[in-house]
PLY file of the C-alpha trace (Angstrom):
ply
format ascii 1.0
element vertex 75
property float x
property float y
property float z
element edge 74
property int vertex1
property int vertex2
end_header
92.57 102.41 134.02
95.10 100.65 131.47
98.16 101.75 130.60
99.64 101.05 127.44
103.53 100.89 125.78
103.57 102.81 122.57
106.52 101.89 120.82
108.14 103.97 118.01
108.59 101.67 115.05
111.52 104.00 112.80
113.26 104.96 116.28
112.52 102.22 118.95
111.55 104.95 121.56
109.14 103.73 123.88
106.60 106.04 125.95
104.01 104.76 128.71
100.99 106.14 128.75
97.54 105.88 130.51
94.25 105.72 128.32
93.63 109.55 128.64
97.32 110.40 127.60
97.19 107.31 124.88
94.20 108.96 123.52
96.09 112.78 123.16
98.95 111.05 121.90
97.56 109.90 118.51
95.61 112.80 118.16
99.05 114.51 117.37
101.18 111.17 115.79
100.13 108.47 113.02
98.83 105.32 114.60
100.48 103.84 111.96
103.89 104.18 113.02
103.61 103.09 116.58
103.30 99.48 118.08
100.41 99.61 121.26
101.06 97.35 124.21
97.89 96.89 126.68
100.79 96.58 129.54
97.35 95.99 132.11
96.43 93.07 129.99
99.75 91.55 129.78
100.41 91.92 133.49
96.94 89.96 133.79
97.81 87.04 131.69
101.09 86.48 132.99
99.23 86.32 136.94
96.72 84.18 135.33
99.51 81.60 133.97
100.81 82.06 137.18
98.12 80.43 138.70
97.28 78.00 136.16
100.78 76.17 136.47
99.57 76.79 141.00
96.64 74.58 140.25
98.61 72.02 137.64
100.71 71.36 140.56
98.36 71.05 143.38
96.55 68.81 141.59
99.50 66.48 141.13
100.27 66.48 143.80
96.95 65.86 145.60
97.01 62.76 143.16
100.49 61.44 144.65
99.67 62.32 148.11
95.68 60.54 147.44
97.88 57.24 145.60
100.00 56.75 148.66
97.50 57.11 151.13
95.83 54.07 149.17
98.59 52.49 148.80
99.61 52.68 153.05
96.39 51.50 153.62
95.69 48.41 151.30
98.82 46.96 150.95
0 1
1 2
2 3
3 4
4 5
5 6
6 7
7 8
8 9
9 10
10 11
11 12
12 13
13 14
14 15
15 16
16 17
17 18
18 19
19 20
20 21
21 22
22 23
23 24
24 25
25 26
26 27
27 28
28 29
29 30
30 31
31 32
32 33
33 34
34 35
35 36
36 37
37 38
38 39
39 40
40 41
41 42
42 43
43 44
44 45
45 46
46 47
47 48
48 49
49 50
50 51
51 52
52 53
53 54
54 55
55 56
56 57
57 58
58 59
59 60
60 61
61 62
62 63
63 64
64 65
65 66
66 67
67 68
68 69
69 70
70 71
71 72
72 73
73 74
C-alpha cells in the first residue's frame, strides 16, 4: 500500500494519507489545488541510490585492491 503527501498549495498544510484515504480525500477537495507526493516511491529511490553509490564503491575498490595484488606480485 502507498502512502502519499498531499500538500495544500494556498495554505502549505500537509496531510499523509494511504491510497484508500487519498482516494476519499479528493472526492471532497479539487485535485487541483493540492501537490501529491508518492512518499513509497520516494523512499524507494532514495534506498536504490543508496545502493548504487554501495556498488560504485565496491567496485573501486575491488579495482585498487585487484591493481595491488598485481602489482605485489610482478614487480
Amino acid at each position: 500500500m502507498n502512502n502519499y503527501k498531499i500538500t495544500n498549495l494556498r495554505t502549505g498544510k500537509n496531510y499523509f494519507l494511504n491510497e484508500e484515504e487519498k482516494e476519499k480525500f479528493f472526492i471532497k477537495n479539487k485535485k487541483q489545488n493540492y501537490k501529491e507526493d508518492n512518499l513509497t516511491e520516494l523512499k524507494r529511490i532514495r534506498y536504490n541510490k543508496i545502493l548504487d553509490n554501495i556498488a560504485v564503491f565496491s567496485f573501486f575498490a575491488a579495482t585498487i585492491l585487484s591493481t595491488i595484488l598485481i602489482i605485489e606480485k610482478y614487480y
